[in-house]
Each structure stands twice: as C-alpha cells, then as structure tokens.
PDB file of N, CA, C and O in Angstrom, chain B, residues numbered from 101:
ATOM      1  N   UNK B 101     106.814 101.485  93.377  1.00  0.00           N
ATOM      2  CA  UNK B 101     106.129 100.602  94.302  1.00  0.00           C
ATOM      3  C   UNK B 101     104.644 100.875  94.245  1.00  0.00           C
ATOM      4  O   UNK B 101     104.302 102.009  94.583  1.00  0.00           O
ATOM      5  N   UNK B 102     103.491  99.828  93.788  1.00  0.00           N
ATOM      6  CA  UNK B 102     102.730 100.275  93.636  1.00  0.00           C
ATOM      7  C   UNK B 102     101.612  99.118  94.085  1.00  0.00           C
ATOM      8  O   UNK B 102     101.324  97.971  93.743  1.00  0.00           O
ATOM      9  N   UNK B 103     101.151 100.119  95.067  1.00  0.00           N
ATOM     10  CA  UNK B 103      99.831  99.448  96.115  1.00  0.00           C
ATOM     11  C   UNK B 103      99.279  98.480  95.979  1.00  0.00           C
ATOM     12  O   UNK B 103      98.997  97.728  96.912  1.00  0.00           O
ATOM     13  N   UNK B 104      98.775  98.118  93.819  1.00  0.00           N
ATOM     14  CA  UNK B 104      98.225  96.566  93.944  1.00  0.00           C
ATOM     15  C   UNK B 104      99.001  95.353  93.831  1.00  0.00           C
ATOM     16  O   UNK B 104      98.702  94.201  93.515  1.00  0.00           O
ATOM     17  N   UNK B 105      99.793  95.768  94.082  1.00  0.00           N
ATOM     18  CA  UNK B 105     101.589  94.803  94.570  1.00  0.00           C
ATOM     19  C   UNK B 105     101.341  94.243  95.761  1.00  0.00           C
ATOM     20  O   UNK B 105     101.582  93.049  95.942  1.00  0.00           O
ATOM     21  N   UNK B 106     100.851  94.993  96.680  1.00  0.00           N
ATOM     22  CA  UNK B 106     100.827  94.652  98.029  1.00  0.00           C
ATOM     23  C   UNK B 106      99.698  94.080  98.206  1.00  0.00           C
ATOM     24  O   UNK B 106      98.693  94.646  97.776  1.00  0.00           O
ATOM     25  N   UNK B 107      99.555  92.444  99.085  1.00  0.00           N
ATOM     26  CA  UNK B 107      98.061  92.073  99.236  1.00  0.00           C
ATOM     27  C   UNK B 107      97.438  92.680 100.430  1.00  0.00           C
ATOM     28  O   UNK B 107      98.037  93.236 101.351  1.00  0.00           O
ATOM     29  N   UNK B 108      96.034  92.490 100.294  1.00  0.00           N
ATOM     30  CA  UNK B 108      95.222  93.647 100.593  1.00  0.00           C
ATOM     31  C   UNK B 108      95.038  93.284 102.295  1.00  0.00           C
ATOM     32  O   UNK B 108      94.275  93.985 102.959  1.00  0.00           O
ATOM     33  N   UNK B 109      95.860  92.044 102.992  1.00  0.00           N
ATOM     34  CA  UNK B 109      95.878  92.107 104.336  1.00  0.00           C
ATOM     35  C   UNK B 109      96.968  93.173 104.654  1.00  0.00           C
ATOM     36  O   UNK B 109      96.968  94.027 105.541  1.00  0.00           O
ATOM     37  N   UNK B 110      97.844  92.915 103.754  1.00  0.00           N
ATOM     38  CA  UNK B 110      99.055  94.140 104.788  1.00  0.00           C
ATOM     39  C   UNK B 110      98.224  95.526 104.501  1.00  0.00           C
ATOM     40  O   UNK B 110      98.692  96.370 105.265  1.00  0.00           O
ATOM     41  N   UNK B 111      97.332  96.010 103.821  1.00  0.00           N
ATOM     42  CA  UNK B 111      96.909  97.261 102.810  1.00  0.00           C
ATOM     43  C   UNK B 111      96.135  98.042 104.283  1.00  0.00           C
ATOM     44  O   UNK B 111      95.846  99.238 104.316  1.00  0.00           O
ATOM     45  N   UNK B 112      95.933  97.223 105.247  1.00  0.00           N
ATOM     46  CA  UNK B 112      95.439  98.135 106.128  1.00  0.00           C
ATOM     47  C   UNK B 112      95.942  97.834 107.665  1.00  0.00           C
ATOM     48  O   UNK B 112      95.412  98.168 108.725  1.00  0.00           O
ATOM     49  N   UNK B 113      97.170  97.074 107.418  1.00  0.00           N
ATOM     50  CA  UNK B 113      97.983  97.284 108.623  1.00  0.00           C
ATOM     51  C   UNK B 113      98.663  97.975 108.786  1.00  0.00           C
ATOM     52  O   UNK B 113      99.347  98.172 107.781  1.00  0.00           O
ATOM     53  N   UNK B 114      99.101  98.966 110.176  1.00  0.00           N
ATOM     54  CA  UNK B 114      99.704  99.849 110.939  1.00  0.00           C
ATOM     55  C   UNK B 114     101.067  99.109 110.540  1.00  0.00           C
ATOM     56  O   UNK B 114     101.191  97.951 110.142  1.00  0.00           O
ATOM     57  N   UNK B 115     102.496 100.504 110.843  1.00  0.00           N
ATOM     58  CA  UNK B 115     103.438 100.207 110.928  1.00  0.00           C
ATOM     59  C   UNK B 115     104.302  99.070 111.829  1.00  0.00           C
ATOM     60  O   UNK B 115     105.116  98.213 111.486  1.00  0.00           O
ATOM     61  N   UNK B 116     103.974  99.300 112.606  1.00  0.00           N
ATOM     62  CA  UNK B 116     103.740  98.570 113.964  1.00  0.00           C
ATOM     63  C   UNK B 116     103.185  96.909 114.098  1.00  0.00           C
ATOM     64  O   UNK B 116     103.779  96.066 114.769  1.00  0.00           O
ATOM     65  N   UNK B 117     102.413  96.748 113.615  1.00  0.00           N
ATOM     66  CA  UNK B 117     101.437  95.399 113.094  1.00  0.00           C
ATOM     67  C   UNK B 117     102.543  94.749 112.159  1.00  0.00           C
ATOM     68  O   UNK B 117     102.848  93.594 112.457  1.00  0.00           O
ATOM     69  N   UNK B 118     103.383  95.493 110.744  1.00  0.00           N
ATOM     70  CA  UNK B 118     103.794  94.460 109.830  1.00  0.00           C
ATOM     71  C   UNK B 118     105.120  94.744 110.379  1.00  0.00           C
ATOM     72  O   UNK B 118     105.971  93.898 110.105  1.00  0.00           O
ATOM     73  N   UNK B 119     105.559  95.916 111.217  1.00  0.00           N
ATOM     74  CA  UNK B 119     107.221  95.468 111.901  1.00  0.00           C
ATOM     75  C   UNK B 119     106.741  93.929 112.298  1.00  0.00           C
ATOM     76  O   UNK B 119     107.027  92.969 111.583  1.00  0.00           O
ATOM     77  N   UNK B 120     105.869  93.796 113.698  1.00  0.00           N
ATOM     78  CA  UNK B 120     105.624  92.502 114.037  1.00  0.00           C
ATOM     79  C   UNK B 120     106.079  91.359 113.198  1.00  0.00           C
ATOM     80  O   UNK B 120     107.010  90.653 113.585  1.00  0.00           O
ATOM     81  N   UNK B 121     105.262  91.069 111.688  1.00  0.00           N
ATOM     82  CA  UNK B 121     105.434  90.170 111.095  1.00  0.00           C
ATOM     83  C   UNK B 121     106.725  90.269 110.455  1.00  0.00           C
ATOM     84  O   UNK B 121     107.278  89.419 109.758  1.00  0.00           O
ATOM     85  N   UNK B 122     107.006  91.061 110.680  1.00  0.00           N
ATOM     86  CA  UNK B 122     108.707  90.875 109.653  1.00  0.00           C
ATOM     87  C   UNK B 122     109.341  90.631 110.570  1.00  0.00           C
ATOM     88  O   UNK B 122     110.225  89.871 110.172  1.00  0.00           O
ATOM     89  N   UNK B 123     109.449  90.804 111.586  1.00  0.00           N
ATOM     90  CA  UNK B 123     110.329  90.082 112.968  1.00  0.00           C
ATOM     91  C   UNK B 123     109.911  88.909 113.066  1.00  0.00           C
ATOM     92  O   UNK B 123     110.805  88.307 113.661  1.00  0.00           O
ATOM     93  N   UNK B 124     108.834  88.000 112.773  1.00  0.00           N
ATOM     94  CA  UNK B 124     108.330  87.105 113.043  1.00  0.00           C
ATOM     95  C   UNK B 124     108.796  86.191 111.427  1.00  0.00           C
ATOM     96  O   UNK B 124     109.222  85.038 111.347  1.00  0.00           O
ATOM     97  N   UNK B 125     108.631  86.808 110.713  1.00  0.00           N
ATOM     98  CA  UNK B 125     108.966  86.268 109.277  1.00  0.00           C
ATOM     99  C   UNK B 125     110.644  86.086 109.278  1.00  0.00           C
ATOM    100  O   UNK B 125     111.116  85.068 108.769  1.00  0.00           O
ATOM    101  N   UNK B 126     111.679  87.283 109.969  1.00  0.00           N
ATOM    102  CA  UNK B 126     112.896  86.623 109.599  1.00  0.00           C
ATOM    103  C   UNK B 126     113.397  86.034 111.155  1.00  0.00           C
ATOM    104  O   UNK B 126     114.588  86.006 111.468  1.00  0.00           O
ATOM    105  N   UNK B 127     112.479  85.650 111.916  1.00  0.00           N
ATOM    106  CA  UNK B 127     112.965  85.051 112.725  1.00  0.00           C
ATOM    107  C   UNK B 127     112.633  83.529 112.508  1.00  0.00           C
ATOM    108  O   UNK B 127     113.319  82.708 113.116  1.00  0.00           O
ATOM    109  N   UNK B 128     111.385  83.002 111.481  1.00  0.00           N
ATOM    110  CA  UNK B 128     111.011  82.153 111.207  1.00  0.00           C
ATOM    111  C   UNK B 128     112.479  81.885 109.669  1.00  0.00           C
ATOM    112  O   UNK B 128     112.869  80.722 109.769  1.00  0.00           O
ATOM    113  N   UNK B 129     113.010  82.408 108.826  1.00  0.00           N
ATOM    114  CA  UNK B 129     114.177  82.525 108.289  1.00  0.00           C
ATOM    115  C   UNK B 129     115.560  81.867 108.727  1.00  0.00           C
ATOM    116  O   UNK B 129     116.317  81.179 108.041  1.00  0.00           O
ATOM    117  N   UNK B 130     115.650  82.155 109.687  1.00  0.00           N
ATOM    118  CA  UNK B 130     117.023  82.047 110.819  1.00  0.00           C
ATOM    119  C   UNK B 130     117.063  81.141 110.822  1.00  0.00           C
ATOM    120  O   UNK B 130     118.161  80.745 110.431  1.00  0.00           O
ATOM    121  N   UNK B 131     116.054  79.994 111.211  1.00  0.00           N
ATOM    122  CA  UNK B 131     115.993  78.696 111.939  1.00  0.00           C
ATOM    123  C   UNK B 131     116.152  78.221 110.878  1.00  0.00           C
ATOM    124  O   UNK B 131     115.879  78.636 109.751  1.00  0.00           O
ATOM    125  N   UNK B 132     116.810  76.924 111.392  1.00  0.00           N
ATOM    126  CA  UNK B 132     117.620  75.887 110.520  1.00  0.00           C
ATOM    127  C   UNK B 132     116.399  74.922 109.614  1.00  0.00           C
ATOM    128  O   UNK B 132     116.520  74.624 108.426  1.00  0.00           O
ATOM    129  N   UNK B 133     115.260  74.547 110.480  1.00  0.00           N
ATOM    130  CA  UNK B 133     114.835  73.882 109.887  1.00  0.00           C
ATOM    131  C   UNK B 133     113.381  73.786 109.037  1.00  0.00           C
ATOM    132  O   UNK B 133     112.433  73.010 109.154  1.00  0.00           O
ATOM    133  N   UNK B 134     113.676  75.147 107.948  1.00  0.00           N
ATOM    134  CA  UNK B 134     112.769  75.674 107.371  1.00  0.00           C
ATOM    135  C   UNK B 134     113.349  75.216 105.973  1.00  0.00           C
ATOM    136  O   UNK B 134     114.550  75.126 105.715  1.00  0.00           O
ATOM    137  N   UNK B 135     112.163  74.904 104.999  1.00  0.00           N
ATOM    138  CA  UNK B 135     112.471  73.966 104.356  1.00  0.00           C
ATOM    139  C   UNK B 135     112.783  75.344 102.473  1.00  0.00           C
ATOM    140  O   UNK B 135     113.051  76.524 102.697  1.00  0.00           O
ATOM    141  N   UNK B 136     112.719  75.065 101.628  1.00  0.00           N
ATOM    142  CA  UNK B 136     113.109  76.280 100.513  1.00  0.00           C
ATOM    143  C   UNK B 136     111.941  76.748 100.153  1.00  0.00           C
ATOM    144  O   UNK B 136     111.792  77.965 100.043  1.00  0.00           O
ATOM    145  N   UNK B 137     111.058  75.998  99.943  1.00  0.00           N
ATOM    146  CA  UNK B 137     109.762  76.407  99.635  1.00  0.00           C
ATOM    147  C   UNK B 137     109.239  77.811 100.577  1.00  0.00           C
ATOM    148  O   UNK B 137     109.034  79.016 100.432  1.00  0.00           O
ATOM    149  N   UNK B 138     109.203  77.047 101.325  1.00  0.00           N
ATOM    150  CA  UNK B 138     108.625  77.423 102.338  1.00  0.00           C
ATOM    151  C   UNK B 138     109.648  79.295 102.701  1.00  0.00           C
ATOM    152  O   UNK B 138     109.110  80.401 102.763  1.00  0.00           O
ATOM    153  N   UNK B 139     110.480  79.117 102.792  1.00  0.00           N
ATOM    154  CA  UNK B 139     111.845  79.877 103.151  1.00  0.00           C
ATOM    155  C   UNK B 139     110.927  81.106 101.831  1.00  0.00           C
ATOM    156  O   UNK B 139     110.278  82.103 102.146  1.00  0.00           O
ATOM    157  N   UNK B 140     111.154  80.635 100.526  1.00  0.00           N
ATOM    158  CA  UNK B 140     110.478  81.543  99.257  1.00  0.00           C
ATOM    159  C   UNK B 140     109.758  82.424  99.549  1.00  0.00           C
ATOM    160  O   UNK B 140     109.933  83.641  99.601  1.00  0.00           O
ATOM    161  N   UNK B 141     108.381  81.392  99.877  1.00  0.00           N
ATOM    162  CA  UNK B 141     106.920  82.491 100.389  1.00  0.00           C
ATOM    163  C   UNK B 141     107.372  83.064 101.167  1.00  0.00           C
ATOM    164  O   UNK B 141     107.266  84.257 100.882  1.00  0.00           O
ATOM    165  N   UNK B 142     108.203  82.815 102.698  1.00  0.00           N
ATOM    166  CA  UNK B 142     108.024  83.956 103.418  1.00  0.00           C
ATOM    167  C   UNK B 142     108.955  85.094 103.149  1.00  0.00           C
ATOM    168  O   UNK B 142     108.969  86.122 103.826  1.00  0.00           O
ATOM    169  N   UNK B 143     109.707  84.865 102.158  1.00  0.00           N
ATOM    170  CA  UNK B 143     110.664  85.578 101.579  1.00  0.00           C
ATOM    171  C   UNK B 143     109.975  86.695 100.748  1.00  0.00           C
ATOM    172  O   UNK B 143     110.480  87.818 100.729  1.00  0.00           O
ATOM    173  N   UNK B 144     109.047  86.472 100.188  1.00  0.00           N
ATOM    174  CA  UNK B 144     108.100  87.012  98.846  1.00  0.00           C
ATOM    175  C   UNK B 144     106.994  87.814  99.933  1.00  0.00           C
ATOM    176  O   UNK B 144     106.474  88.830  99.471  1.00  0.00           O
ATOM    177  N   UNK B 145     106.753  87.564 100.816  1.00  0.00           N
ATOM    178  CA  UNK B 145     106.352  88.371 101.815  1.00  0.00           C
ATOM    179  C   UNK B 145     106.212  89.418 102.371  1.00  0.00           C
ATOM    180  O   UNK B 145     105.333  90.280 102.400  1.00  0.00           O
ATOM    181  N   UNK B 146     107.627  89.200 103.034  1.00  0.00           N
ATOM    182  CA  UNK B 146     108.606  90.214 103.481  1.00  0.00           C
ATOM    183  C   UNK B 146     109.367  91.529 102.769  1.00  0.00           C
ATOM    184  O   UNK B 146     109.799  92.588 103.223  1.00  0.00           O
ATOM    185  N   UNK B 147     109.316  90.939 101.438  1.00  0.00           N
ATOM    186  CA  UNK B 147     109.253  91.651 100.140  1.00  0.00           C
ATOM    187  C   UNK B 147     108.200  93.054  99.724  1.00  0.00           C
ATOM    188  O   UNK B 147     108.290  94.231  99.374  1.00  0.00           O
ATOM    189  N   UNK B 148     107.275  92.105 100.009  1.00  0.00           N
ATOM    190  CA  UNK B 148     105.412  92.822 100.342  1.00  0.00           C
ATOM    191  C   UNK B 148     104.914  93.550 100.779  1.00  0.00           C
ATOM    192  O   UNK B 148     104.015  94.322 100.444  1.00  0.00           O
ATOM    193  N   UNK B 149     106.055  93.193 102.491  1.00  0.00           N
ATOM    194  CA  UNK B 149     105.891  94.082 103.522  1.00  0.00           C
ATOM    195  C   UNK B 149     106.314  95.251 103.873  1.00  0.00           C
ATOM    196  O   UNK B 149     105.818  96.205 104.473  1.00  0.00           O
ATOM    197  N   UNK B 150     107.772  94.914 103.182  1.00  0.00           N
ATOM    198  CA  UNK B 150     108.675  96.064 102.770  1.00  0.00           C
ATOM    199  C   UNK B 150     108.363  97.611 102.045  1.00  0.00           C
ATOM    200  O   UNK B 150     108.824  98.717 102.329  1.00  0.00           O
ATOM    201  N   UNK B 151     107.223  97.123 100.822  1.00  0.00           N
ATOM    202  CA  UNK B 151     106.645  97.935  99.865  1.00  0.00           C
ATOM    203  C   UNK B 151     106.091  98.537 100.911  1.00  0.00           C
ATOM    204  O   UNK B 151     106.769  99.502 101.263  1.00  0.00           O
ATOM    205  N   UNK B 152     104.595  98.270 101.919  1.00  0.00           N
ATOM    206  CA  UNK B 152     103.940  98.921 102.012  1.00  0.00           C
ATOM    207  C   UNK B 152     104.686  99.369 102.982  1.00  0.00           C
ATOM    208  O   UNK B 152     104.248 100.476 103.294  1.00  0.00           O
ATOM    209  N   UNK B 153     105.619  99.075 103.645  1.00  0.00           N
ATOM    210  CA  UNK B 153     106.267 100.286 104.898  1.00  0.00           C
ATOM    211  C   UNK B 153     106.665 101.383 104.137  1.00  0.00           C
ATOM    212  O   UNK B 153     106.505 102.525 104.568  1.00  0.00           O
ATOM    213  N   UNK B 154     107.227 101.132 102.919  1.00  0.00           N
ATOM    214  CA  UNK B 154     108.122 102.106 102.347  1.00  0.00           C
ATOM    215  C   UNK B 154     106.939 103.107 101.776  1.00  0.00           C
ATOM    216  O   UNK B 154     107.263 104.290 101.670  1.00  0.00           O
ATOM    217  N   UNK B 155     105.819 102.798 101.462  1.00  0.00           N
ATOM    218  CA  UNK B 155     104.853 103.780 101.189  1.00  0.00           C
ATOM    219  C   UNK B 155     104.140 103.991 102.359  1.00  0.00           C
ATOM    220  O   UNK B 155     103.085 104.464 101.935  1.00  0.00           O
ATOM    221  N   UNK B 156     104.075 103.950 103.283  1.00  0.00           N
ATOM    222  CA  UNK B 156     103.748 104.222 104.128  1.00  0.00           C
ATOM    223  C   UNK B 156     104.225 105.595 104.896  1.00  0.00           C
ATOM    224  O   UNK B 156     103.563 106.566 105.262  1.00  0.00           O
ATOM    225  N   UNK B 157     105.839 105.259 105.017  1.00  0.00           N
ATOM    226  CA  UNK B 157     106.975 106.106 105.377  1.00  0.00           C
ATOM    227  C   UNK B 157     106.926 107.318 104.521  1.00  0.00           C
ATOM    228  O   UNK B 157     106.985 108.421 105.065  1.00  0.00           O
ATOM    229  N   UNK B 158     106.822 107.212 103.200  1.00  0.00           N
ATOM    230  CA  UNK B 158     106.363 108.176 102.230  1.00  0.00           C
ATOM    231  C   UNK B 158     105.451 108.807 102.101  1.00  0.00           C
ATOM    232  O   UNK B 158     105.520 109.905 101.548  1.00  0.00           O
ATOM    233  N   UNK B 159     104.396 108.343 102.539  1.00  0.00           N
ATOM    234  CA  UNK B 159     103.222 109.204 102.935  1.00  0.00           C
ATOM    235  C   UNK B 159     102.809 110.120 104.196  1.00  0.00           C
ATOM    236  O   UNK B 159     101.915 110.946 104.375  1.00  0.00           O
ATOM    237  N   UNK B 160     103.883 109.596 105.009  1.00  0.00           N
ATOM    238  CA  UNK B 160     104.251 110.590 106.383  1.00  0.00           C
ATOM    239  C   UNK B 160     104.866 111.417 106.243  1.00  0.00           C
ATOM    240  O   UNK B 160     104.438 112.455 106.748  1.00  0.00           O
ATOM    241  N   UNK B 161     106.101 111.493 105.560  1.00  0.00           N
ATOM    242  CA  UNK B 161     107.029 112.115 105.078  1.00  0.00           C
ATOM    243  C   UNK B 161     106.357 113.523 104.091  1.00  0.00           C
ATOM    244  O   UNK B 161     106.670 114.700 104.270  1.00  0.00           O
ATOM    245  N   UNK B 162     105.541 113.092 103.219  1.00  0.00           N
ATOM    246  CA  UNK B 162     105.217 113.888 102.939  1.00  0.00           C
ATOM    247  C   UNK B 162     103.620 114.405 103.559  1.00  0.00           C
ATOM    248  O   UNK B 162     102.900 114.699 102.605  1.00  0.00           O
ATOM    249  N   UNK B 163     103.064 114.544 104.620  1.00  0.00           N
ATOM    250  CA  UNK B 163     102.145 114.994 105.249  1.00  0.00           C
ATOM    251  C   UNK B 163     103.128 115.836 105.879  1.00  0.00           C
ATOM    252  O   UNK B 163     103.357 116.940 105.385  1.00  0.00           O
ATOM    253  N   UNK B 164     103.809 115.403 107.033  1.00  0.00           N
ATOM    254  CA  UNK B 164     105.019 116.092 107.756  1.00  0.00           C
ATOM    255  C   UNK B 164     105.541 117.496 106.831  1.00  0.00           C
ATOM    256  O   UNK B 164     105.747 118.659 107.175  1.00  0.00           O
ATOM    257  N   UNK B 165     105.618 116.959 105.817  1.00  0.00           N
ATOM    258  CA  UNK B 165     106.394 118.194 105.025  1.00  0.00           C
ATOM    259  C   UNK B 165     105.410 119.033 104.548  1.00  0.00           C
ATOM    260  O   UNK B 165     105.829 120.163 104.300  1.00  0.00           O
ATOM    261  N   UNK B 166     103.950 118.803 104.289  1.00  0.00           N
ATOM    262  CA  UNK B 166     102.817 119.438 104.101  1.00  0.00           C
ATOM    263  C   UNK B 166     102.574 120.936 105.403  1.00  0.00           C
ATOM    264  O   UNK B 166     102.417 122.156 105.427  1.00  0.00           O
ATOM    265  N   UNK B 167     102.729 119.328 106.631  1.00  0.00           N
ATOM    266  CA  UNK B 167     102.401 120.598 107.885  1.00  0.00           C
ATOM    267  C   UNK B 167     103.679 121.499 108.139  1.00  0.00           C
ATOM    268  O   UNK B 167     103.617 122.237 109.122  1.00  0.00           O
ATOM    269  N   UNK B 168     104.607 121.520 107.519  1.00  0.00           N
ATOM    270  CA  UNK B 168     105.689 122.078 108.173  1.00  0.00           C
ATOM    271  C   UNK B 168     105.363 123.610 107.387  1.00  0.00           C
ATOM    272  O   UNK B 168     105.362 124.694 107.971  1.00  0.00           O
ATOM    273  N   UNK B 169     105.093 123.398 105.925  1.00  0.00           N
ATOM    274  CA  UNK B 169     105.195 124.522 104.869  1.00  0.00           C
ATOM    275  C   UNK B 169     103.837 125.477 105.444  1.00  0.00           C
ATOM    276  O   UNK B 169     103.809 126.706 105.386  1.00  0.00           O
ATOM    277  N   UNK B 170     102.703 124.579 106.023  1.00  0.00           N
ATOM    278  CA  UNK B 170     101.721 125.449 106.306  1.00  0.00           C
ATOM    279  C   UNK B 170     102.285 125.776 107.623  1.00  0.00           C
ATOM    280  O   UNK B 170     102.704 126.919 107.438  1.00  0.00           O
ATOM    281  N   UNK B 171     102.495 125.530 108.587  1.00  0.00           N
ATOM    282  CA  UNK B 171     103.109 126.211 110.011  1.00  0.00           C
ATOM    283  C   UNK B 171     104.532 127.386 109.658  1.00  0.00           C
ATOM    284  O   UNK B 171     104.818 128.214 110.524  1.00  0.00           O
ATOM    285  N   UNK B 172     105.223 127.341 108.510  1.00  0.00           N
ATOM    286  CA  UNK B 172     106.225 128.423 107.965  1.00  0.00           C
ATOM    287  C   UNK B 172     105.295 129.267 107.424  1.00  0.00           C
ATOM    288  O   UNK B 172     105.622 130.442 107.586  1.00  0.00           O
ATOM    289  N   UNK B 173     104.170 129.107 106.792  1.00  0.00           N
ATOM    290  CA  UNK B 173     103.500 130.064 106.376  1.00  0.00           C
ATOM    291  C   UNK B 173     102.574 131.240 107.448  1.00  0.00           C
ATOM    292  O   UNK B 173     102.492 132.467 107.388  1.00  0.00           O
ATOM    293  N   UNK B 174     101.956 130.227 108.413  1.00  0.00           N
ATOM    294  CA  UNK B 174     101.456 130.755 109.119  1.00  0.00           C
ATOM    295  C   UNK B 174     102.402 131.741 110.371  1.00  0.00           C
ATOM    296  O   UNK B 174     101.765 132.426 111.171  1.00  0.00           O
ATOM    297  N   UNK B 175     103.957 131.709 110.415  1.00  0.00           N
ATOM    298  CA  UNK B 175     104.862 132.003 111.117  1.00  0.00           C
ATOM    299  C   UNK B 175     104.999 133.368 110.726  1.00  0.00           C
ATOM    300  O   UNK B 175     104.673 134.343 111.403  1.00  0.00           O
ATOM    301  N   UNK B 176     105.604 133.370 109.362  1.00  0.00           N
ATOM    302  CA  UNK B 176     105.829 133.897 108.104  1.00  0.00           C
ATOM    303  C   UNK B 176     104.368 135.563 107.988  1.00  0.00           C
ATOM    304  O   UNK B 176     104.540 136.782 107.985  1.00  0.00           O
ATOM    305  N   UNK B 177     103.170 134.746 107.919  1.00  0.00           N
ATOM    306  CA  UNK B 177     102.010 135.392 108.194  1.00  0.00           C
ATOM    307  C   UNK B 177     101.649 136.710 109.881  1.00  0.00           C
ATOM    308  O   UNK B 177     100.987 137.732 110.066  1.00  0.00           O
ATOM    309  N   UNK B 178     102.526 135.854 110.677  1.00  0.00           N
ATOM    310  CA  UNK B 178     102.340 136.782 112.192  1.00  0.00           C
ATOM    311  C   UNK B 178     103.400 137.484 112.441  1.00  0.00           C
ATOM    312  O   UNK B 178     103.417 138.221 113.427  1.00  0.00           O
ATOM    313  N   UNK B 179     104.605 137.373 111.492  1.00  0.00           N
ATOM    314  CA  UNK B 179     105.683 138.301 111.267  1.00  0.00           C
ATOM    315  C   UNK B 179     104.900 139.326 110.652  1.00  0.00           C
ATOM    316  O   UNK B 179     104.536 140.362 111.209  1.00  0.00           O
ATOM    317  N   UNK B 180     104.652 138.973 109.439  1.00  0.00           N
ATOM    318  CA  UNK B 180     103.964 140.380 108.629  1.00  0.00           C
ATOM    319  C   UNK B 180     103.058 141.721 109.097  1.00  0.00           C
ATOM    320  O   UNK B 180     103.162 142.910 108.795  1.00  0.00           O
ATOM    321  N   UNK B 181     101.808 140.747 110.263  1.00  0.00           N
ATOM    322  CA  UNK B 181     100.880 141.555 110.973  1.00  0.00           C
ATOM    323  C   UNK B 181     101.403 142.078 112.138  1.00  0.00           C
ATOM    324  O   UNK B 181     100.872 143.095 112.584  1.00  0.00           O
ATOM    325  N   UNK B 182     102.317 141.597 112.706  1.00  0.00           N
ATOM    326  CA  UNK B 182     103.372 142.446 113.861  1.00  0.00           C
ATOM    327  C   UNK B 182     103.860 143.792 113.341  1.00  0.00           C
ATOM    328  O   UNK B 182     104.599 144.491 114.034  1.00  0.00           O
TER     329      UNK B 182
END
C-alpha cells in the first residue's frame, strides 16, 4: 500500500475524519437509487480510504511498539541500579 495511491485530500485526514466519509460513502451505497457510475467512484474511494487507514493503523502500531521496547528498557534499566 503505497501513499501515492492515496489522493492527497485523504493524505492529511485524521482517523476519525475518513471513518466519517466511509460511513457516509457506504451509506450513500445502500440506497437504492444510486446510479453504477456513480456507485464505482464512490467505490474506488472507499478503496482509497481504506489504504490510508490501514497505514495509518500501521504507523501506530508501530510507534506503540517503539514506546513499549523503550519503557521495557527503561524498566529493565531500574532493575539493574536497584
């Protein structure tokens, strides 16, 4: 999955911001009287949106796992000087 995939409005929206539009995108889906075209793009979208959550999620994931190894270290560290 790779960032210039994603257009550059979702590129600096919060998690939170493109949940919004994807609730809004497959609720615009649902309804009957959305035509194929149309149905596509927001399909190709949502697609879009998907990427950057998923790198997004991945980039927390691994910060999270960054701070965890330095807080075991530093744990690890006040065992030793005890």
């Amino acid at each position: 999955m790779k960032t210039e995939n994603i257009p550059d409005k979702a590129q600096s929206k919060s998690i939170k911001e493109i949940k919004e539009e994807i609730n809004q995108i497959l609720e615009k889906l649902e309804r009957e009287d959305v035509n194929l075209p149309e149905s596509m793009n927001e399909y190709a979208r949502l697609l879009s949106l998907n990427k950057k959550i998923d790198l997004l999620f991945k980039k927390r994931v691994k910060e999270i796992s960054i701070i965890g190894k330095e807080n075991k270290k530093i744990d690890h560290d006040k065992k030793i000087i005890k």
